[in-house]
Structures are given as structure tokens and as C-alpha cells.
N, C-alpha and C positions, 0 to 999 in steps of 0.2 A: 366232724365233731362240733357240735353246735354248744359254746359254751355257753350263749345265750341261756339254756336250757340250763338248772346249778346241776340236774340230775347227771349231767356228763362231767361234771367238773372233777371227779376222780383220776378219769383217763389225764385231764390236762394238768394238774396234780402232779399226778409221776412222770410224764413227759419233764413239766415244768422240774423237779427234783432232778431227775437226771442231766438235765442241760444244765443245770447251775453247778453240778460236783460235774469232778473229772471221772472218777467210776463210784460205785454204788452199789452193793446188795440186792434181793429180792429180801429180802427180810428188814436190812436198813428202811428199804422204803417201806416197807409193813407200820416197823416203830416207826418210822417218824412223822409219817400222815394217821398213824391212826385205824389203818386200814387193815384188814381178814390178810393171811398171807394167802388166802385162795382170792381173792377178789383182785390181789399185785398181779398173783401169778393170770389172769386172764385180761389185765389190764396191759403186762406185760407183752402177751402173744401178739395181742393187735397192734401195739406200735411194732414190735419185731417184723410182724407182716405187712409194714406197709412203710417199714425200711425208714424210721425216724430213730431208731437206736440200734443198737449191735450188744451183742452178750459174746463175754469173752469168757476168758480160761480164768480161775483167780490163782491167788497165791498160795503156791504148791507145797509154800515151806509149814503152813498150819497143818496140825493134827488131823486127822478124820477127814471124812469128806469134806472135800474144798469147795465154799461157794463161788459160783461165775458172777462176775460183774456185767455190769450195763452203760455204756457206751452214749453218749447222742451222738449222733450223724446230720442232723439237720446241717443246711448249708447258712453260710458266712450270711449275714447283713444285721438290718435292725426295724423298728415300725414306729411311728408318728398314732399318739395316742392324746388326743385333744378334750379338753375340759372347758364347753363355751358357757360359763356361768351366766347369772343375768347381769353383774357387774366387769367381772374381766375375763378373760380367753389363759386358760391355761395348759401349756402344749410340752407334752414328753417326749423325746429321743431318747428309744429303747434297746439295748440290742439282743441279743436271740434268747439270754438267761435272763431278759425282763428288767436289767440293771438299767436304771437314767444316765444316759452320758449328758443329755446338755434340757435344757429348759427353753421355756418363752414365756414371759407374761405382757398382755397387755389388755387396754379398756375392752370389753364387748359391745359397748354400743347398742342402739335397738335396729330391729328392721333389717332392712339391705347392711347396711354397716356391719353389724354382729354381723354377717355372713362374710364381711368382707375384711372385718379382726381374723375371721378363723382362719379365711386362704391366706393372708398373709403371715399367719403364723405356722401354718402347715409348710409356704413355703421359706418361713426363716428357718424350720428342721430341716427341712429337703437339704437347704442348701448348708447347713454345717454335716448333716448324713454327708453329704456330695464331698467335702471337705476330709473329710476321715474315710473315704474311700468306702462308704456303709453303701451297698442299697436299700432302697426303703422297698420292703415287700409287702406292706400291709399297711393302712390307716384307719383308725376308728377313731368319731366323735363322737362323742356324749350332749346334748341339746338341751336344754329347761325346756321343751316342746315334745310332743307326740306325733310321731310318721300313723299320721289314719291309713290304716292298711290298705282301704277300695282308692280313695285318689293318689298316696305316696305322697302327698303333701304336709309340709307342718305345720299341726295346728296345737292350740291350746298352748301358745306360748304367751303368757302375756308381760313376762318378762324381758323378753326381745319383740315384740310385737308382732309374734306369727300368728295368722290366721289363715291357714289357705298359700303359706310358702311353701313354692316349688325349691327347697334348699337339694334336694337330690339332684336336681337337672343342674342346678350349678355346679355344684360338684363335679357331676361327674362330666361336665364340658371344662375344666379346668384341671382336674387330675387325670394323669396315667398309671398310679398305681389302684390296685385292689382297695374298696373303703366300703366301710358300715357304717351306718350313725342309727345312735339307739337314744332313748332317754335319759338323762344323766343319773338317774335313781336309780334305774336298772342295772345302769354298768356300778354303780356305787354297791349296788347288794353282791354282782359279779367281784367287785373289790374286796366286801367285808368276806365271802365266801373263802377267796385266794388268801388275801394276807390279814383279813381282820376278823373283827368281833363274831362273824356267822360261818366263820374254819370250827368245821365239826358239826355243826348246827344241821338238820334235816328241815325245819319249819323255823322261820322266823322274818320279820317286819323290821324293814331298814324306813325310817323317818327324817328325813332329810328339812329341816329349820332352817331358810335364811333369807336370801332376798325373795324369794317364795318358799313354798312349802309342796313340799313329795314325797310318795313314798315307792316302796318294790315289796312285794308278796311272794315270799317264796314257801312252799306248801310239799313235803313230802321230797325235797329236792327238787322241784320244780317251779321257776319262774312263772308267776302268772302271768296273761296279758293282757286278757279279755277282751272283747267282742271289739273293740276299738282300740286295742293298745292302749288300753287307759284303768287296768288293772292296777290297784296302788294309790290311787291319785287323793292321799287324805287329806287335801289341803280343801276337797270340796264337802268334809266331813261337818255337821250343824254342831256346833259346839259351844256357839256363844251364847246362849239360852234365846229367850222370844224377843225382839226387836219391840223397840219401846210404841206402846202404842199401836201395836199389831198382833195377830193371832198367828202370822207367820212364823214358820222355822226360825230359828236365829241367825247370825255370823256364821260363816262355812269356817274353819281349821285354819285356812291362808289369812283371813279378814282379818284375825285375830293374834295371829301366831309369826307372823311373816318381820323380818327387820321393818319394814317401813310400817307395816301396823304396832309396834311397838312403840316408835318412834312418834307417830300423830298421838297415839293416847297417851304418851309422857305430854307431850304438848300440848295436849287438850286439857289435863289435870292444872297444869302449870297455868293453863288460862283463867281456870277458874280460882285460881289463888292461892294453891296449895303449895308453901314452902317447901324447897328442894336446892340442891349445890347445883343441880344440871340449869347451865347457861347457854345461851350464843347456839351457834350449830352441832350440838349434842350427836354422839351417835351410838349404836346399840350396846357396846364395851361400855361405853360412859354409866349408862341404864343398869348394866347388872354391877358396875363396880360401886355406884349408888346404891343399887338394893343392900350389897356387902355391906356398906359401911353404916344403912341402918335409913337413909334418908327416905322420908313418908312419901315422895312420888313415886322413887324408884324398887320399894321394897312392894309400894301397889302395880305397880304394872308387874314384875314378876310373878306377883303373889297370884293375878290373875291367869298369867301367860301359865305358870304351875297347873292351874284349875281346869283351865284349858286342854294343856296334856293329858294330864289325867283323864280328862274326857275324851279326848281320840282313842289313849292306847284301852281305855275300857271298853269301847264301843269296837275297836279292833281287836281285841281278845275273845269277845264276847261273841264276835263270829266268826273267828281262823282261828283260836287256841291256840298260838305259836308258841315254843319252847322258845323265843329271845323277842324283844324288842331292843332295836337298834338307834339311838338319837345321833343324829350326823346335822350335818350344817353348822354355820355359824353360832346363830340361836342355839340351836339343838347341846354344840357341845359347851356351851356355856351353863347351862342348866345341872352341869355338874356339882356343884355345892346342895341343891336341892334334891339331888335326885335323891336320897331316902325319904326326904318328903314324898315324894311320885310314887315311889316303889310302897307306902306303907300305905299311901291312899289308893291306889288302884288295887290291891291284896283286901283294901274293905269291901271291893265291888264287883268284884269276880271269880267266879265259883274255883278257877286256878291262878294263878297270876303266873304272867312269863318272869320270865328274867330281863330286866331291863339297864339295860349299858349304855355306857358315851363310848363312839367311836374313837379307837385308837390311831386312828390313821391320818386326822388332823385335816387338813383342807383337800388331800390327794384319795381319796376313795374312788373317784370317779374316772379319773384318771388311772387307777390302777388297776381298777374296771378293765378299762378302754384297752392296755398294755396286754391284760389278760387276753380277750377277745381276739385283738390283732395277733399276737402269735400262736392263737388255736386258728387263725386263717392262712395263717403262714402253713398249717401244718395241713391244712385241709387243701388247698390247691397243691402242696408239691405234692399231694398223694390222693387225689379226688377219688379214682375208681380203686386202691386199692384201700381204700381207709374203712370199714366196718362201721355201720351206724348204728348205735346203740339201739332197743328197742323203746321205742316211745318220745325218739325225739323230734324236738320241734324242727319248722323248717327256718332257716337265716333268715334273719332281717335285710330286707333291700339295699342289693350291694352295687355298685360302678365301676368304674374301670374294666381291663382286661378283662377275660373270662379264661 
């Protein structure tokens, strides 16, 4: 079951439903995911036959025919589900109903470092899982980088400063459990899918604003990738109009949109003389609480950073027609006071307009992402040859450990 893929994310759905209650319906899970009760009942059969739940007898004392409940059976432990931002390393201990028992935050650093924040945060969970008698059966990290398919190396990180890192081989020379690492927008839209803004959604663009800028494509229930795992990537989108003095494209989406490009052209304004309250080492909250309160530098760079938006998620409608755009990141969900601004300008500019929302989910998308994946891995090794592959799905992303 490749959750990677959102078109399977039904199957992990009810799986997920039934581990969280003690018993449970064929109908209960119909309401409450939303789902065909013909579509439960074949979702139903496969975990049945590949022994991840049990159907029992229900209770006899009701009227009429008595519905059977649904069981999990999965075994005891929990999974290490990692969030390597460009600024700090954010790491979950999960256990088998997806519930957080413990946390870790700390710097990510660039380079070898951020690789060497993440092991040491995978094994500050190891060792409180080891603590609570949890094993860990699965790991999955989420990167501000891209694993290029043909070398397995991460590149296009320039928020850690990967170009050509072998982060897989370390990995997997340091860990003995089962691990994936995916792009952190990817597992972020695998988040908004499970528990946020794109539950329900078949087509929709998760945008991710912060210390850089990303995105994830999902189309028909299907995660895009493309030819380089670099499906999504709207931070390289021309958005800033023509560069002063040249016939060149403008500023790419990140150049423009990103905290630290925020942050230089409040700075730049400020040089030129334009009165403003932002003093001393400002930073991006400083900028939007400014624009709130009405101050000429800070209500111009938003007004921009606005302009801006509007020009990705038009340029992105204009060729995926998504039923949702998602704003996530830092930036991203800050832009919430404005967004009817966004939403009335990009409805000027294209022939439908999606629905465009701030993530509900707050700095943990990615990570909730990553929790998701790691226990549809858990579910896929204890049952590799009897598990049913959907048709059409993708293959997993490049895994380590045990086999």
C-alpha cells in the first residue's frame, strides 16, 4: 500500500479508523470518511485478507439484523516520523493509532550537520520508544530536498545545502529499522490528505511559504512526481515580473516569497528611507504584525508578497485546475488576514477559481505526513505478499534497513 500515492489513501483511512476505536461499523466507517459503503466493503476485504483487522459478531441485543464489527490486529509498537526543516529538525514518537507520545525539537543546521540534527533526533525517539518498551517498526523523514531518482542522492536543497548528498547511505549505515525519506511538501500534502485541509479533496495544490518555498500536486488522487521528483517545485515559478534592466523572466516564487526574501526587502525599503516601527533584527511575525497595524514598509512588502501569490496560485490553476489550494508554511499561514484579498484577485484571473485555505494543521503537516507513511509501512512489511496492490499504484520511494 503505497501511501506515497493519495489515490490509496482510502485503504490507510480505514485501516487508520479502526486502530484508533476499539470496534467499529462497516457503515460507521462509510459516515465517517465519507466513503460508498461498496467501496468500505472492498476496502474492508483486503485488510481482512491480509490479517491487519478481524470482523466480529456485533451486538445481539439490537433489533434486526445485527451489524459485525471490525477489530485491528496489527502488532504492539510505534514509528519515528521526522520533520528536517531548513531551520529546525522536528521529530515524532507515534504509536500504532498515530497518537504523539513524546517530541524533539532541535536546530537543523546546513550540510553534514542537518544530517547529523536528524540521527541524533531519530535517536533521542529510539531511545525514549526503548524506554516505554515501544519498538520502533518504521521511520520516515521528510527533507527541504529532492532524492533525484537515477543517483538516490539529495539535491535541490538549498536550504541545508544539499547538492549531490548521499543522505540515504547514511542512513542507512546508522539505522536498523525500516526508513523512507520523501520531500517534506510531499508528506505535507500526505498530511493535509489524512488529517487536514485536502480530506475529501481528489485534486488539489498544497504551497508550502517559509524558510523556502514548495509545493505537492495532487491530480485525480494521485501524487505527482515527475521525471525528477521535482513535481510541485513552485518556488521556481517567474512571478516577480522582468528584472530591472533586462528582458529576462523575473524573480522565481522562492526569490520573492521565501522568510528571508521578505526580510531583505523590508530591509532594503528601510534603507532607502521609508519610515517604519520594524527596528534592530526584525523578523517575518514582526513584518506581518507591521503590515496589521498599518506601518508603510510592512503593509508594502505584504502587499507585494499578496501580488506575488496570487500570481503562483493563477499560473497554477491555469494549468491543474485543482478543486483546493492549500497555503502552509510559516509565511503561508500568516497570509491569513488577506486571504479574501488572494481569493477575490485570482477569481479575476481564471476561468474557475479553486478554493483557497490556510492549513489547519499549524507547523506539523509534514510530520503528520511522515506518521501517516510510516504506518502504512508498518502495514506493508508485516503483510508484503499477502497485501493487494491497488491498481495504478506507484512504486515506494527508496527505502533502508531490513528488508
Amino acid at each position: 500500500m503505497d501511501v506515497g500515492n493519495i489515490a490509496e489513501l482510502n485503504t490507510f483511512l480505514v485501516l487508520d479508523a479502526v486502530r484508533s476505536r476499539r470496534q467499529v461499523t462497516r457503515r460507521q466507517l462509510a459516515v465517517e470518511l465519507g466513503l460508498s459503503d461498496a467501496s468500505v466493503s472492498r476496502i474492508v476485504q483486503r485488510l481482512l485478507a491480509a490479517e491487519l483487522i478481524e470482523e466480529l459478531p456485533g451486538d445481539g441485543s439490537r433489533r434486526g439484523r445485527t451489524p459485525t464489527v471490525l477489530r485491528f490486529l496489527g502488532p504492539p509498537g510505534c514509528v519515528i516520523a521526522v520533520d528536517l526543516g531548513g531551520t529546525r529538525c522536528h521529530g515524532t514518537l507515534a504509536d500504532m493509532a498515530g497518537t504523539t507520545v513524546a517530541e524533539d525539537f532541535r536546530p537543523s543546521g546546513e550540510g553534514r550537520r542537518a544530517a547529523h540534527a536528524l540521527l541524533e533526533c531519530i535517536a533521542e525517539l529510539r531511545s525514549r520508544a526503548t524506554a516505554r518498551a515501544m519498538p520502533v517498526r518504521a521511520i520516515v523523514v521528510g527533507i527541504p530536498a529532492l532524492i533525484d531518482p537515477g543517483s538516490g542522492l539529495a539535491t535541490a536543497g538549498p536550504s541545508v545545502h544539499w547538492q549531490g548528498f548521499d543522505l540515504l547511505e547514511m542512513l542507512a549505515a546508522n539505522l536498523a529499522e525500516p526508513f523512507e525519506v520523501d520531500n517534506d511538501v510531499n508528506l505535507n500534502a500526505l498530511g493535509q490528505a489524512w488529517r487536514g485541509a485536502g480530506r475529501g479533496s481528489h485534486s488539489f495544490v498544497t504551497m508550502s511559504l517559509g524558510t523556502g518555498v514548495g509545493g505537492a500536486v495532487v491530480v485525480d488522487g494521485h501524487l505527482i512526481s515527475g521525471r525528477h521528483n521535482a513535481a510541485g517545485e513552485v518556488g521556481y515559478l517567474p512571478v516577480g515580473g522582468r528584472r530591472r534592466g533586462s528582458a529576462e523572466p523575473g524573480a522565481g516564487f522562492e526569490e520573492v516569497a521565501s522568510g528571508p526574501a521578505l526580510r531583505r526587502r523590508a530591509a532594503e525599503l528601510i534603507e532607502r528611507g521609508q519610515r517604519t516601527c520594524l527596528v534592530g533584527d526584525f523578523g517575518v511575525a514582526d513584518i506581518f504584525a507591521a503590515a496589521a497595524c498599518g506601518d508603510r514598509v510592512g503593509r508594502r512588502v505584504v502587499g507585494e508578497l499578496v501580488a506575488h501569490v496570487t500570481a503562483a496560485i493563477v499560473g497554477t490553476t491555469a494549468l491543474i485546475d485543482p478543486e483546493r489550494i492549500i497555503l502552509d508554511g510559516s509565511v503561508g499561514r500568516a497570509l491569513e488576514p488577506w486571504l479574501p484579498e488572494i481569493c477575490v484577485a485570482v477569481a479575476e484571473r481564471v476561468f474557475r477559481a479553486p478554493e483557497i485555505v490556510i492549513s489547519g494543521l499549524g507547523p506539523n503537516a509534514t510530520v503528520i505526513g511522515a506518521i501517516a507513511r510510516a504506518l502504512a509501512m508498518v502495514a506493508e512489511l508485516d503483510a508484503p505478499k499477502r497485501w493487494p496492490r491497488e491498481p495504478g499504484a506507484g512504486s515506494a520511494r527508496r527505502r533502508g534497513g531490513p528488508a
